[in-house]
N, CA, C and O of each residue as an XYZ file, in Angstrom:
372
protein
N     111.344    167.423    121.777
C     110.636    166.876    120.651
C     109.321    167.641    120.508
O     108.536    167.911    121.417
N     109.236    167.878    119.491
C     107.756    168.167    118.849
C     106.630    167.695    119.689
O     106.735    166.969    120.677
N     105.498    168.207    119.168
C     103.967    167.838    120.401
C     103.564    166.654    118.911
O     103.174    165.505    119.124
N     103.766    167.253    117.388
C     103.210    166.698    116.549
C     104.172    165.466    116.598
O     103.599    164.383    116.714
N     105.097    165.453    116.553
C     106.145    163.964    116.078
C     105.665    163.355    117.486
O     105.778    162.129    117.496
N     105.303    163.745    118.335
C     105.032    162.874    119.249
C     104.228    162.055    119.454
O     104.427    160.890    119.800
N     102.687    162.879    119.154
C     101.518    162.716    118.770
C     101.447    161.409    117.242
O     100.586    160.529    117.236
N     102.118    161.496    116.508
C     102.535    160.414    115.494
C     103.046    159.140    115.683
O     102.719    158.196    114.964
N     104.252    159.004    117.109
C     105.144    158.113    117.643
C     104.250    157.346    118.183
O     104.113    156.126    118.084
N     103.342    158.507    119.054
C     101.897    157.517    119.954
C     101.108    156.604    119.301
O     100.958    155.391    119.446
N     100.346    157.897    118.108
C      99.784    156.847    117.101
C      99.763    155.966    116.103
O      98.876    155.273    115.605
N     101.180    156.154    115.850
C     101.871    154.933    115.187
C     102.255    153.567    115.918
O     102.341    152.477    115.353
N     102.487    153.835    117.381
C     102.662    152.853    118.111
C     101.377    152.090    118.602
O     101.444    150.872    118.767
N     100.603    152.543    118.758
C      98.890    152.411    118.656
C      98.376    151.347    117.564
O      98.009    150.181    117.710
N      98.488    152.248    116.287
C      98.425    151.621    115.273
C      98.789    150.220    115.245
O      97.984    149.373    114.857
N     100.204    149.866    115.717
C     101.204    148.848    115.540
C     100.601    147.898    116.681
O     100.944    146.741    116.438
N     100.113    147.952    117.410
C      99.699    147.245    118.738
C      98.040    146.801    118.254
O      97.875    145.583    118.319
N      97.240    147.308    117.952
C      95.699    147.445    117.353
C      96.308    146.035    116.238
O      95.864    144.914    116.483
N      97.091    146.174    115.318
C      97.446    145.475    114.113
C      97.609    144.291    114.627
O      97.060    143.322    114.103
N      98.473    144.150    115.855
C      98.998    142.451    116.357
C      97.988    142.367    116.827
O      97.825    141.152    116.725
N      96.857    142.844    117.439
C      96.032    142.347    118.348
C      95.194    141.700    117.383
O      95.068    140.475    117.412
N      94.510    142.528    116.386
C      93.534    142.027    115.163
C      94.278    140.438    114.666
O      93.649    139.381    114.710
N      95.423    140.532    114.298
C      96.173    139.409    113.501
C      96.268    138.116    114.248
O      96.214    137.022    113.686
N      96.474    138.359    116.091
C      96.621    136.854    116.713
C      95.126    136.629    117.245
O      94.937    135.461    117.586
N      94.027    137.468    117.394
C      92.604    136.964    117.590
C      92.463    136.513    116.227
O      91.832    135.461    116.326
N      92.741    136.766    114.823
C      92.618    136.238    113.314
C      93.243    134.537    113.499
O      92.770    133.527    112.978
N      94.261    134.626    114.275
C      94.847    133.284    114.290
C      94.539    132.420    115.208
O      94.883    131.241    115.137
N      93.707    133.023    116.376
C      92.914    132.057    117.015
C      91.736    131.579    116.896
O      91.339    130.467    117.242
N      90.968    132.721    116.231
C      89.514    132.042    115.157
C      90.247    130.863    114.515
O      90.099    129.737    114.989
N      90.855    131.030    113.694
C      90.972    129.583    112.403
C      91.911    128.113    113.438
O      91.715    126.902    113.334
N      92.674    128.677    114.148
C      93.542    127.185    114.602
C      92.501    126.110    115.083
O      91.550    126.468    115.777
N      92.621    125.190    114.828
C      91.888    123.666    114.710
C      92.567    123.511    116.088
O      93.705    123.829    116.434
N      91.184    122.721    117.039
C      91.706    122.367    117.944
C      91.199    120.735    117.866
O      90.459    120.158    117.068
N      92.078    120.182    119.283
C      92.106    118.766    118.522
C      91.965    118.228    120.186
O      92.391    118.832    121.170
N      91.231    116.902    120.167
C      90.940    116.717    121.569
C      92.550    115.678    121.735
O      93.295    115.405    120.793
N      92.736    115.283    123.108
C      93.667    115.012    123.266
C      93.206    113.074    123.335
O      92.305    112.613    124.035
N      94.240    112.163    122.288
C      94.156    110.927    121.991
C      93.828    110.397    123.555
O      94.757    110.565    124.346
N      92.326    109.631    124.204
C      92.818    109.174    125.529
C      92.643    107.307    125.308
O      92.649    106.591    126.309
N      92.464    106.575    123.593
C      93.207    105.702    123.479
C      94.007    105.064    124.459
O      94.855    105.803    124.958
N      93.966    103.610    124.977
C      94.773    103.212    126.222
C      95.895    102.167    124.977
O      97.002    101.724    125.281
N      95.400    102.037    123.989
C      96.600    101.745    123.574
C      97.615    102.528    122.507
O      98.510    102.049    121.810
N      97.224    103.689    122.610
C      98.490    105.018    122.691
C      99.116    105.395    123.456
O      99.837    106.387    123.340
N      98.969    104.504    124.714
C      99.484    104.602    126.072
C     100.230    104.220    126.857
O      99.809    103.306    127.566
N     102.119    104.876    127.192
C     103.039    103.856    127.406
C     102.859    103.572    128.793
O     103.296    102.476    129.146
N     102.110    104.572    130.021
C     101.570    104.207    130.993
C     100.910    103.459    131.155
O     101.132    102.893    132.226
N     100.102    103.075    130.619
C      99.397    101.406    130.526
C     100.032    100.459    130.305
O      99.771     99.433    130.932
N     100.903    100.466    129.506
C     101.830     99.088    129.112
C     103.000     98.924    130.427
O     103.814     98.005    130.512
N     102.832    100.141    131.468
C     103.592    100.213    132.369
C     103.016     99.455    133.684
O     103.668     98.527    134.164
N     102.058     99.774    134.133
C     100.930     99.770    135.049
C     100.684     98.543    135.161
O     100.019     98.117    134.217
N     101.101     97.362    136.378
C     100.522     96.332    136.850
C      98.669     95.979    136.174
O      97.613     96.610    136.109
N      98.982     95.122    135.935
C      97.135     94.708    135.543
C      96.458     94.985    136.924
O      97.144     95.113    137.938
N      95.016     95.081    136.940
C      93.892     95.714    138.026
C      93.714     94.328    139.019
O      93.816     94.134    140.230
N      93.349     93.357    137.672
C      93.372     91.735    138.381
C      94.153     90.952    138.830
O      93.631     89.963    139.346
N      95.424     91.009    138.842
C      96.405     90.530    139.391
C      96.766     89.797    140.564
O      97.558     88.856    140.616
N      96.122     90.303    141.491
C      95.896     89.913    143.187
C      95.013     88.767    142.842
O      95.382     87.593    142.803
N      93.873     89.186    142.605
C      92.538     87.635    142.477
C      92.874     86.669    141.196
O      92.504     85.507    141.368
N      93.369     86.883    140.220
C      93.824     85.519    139.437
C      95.473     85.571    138.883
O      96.087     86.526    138.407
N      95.854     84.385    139.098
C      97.048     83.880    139.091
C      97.256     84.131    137.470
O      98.467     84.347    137.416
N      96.937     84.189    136.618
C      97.188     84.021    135.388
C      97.339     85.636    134.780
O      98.076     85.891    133.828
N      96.778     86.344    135.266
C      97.101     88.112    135.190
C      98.013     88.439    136.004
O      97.638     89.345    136.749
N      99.229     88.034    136.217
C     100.395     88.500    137.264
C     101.339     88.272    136.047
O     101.492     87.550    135.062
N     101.966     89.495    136.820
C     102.759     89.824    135.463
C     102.937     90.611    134.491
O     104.034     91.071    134.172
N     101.641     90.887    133.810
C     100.832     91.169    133.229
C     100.883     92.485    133.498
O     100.894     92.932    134.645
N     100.935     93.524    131.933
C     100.420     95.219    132.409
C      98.734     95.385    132.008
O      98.238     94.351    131.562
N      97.972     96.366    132.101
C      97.116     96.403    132.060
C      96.970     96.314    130.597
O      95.930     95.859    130.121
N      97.722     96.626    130.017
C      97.524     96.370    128.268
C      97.226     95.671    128.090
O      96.049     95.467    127.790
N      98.644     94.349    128.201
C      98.734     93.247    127.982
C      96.886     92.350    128.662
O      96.227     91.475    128.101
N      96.735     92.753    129.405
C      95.519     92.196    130.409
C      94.384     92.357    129.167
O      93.759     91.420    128.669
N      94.306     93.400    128.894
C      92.893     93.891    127.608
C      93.316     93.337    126.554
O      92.437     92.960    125.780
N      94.469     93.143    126.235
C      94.638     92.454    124.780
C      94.087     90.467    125.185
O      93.475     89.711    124.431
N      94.613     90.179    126.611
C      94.428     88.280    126.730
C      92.399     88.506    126.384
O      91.575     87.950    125.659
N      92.384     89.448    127.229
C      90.689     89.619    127.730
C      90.061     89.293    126.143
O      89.261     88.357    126.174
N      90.244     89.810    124.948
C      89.861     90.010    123.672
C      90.252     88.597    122.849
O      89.555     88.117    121.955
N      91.459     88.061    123.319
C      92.137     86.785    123.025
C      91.250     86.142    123.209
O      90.588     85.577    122.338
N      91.023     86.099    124.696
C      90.041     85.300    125.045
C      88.320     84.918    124.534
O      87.771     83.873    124.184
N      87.823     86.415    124.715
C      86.981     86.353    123.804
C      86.620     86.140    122.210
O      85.476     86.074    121.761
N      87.745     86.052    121.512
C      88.005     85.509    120.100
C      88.814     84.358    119.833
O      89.497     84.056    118.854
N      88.503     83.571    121.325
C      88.889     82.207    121.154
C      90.389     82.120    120.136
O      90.634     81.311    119.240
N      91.334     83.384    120.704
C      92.909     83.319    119.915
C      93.668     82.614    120.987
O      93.906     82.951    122.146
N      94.076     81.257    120.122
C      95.114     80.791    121.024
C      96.132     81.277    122.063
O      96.753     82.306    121.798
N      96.330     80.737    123.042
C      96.742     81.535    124.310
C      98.433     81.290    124.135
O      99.151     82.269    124.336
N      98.801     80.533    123.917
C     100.350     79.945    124.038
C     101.045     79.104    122.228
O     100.383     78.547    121.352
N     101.998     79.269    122.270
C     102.688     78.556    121.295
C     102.370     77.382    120.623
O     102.265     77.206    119.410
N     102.164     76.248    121.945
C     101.835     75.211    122.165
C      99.873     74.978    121.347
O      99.499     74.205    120.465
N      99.232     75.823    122.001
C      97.620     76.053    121.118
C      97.932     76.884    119.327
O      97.121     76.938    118.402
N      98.789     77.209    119.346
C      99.040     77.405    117.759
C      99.575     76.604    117.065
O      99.003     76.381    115.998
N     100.763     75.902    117.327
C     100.646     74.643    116.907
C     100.056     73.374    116.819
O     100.284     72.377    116.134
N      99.340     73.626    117.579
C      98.356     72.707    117.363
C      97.532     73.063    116.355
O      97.564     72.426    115.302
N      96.696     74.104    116.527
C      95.561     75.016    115.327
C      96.382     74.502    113.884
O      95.753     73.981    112.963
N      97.868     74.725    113.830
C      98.325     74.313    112.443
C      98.509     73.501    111.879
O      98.644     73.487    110.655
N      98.594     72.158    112.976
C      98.662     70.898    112.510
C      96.894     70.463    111.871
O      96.638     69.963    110.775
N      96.041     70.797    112.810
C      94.793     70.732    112.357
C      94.596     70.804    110.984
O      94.065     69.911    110.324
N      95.075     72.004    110.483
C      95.089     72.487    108.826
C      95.160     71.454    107.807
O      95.171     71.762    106.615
């Protein structure tokens, strides 16, 4: 082969390599990065996971840690705990 066709093959292949390099640093400037959701109730490991309190009160057994943060909020918004306290709330009405 030629010194010139060679010299062309090189720098065409050059060329071609320079081009992808420019184009995927182009595509890593613009991609949006996104933090990762750490939400515990996007979380099927939590809904998995024994509650923390469980051992010291009888009424968190059972209970996943979800379920535990959702009574905790119940609780604090005075939302009836059982069937039995909602029917009641409705008869009130």
């Amino acid at each position: 082969m030629k010194k010139s066709t060679m010299n062309t093959l090189i720098g065409s292949a050059l060329a071609a390599a320079s081009g992808i390099f420019v184009y995927k640093a182009y595509q890593e400037k613009n991609t949006v990065r996104v933090e990762e959701d750490t939400d515990m109730r996007n979380s099927s490991k939590v809904d998995e996971r024994e509650s923390v309190s469980a051992l010291e009160d009888s009424s968190e057994q059972g209970l996943s840690q979800l379920d535990s943060a959702y009574r905790d909020e119940w609780q604090a918004n005075a939302f009836p705990q059982t069937h039995k306290e909602m029917r009641e709330l409705e008869e009130d009405k």
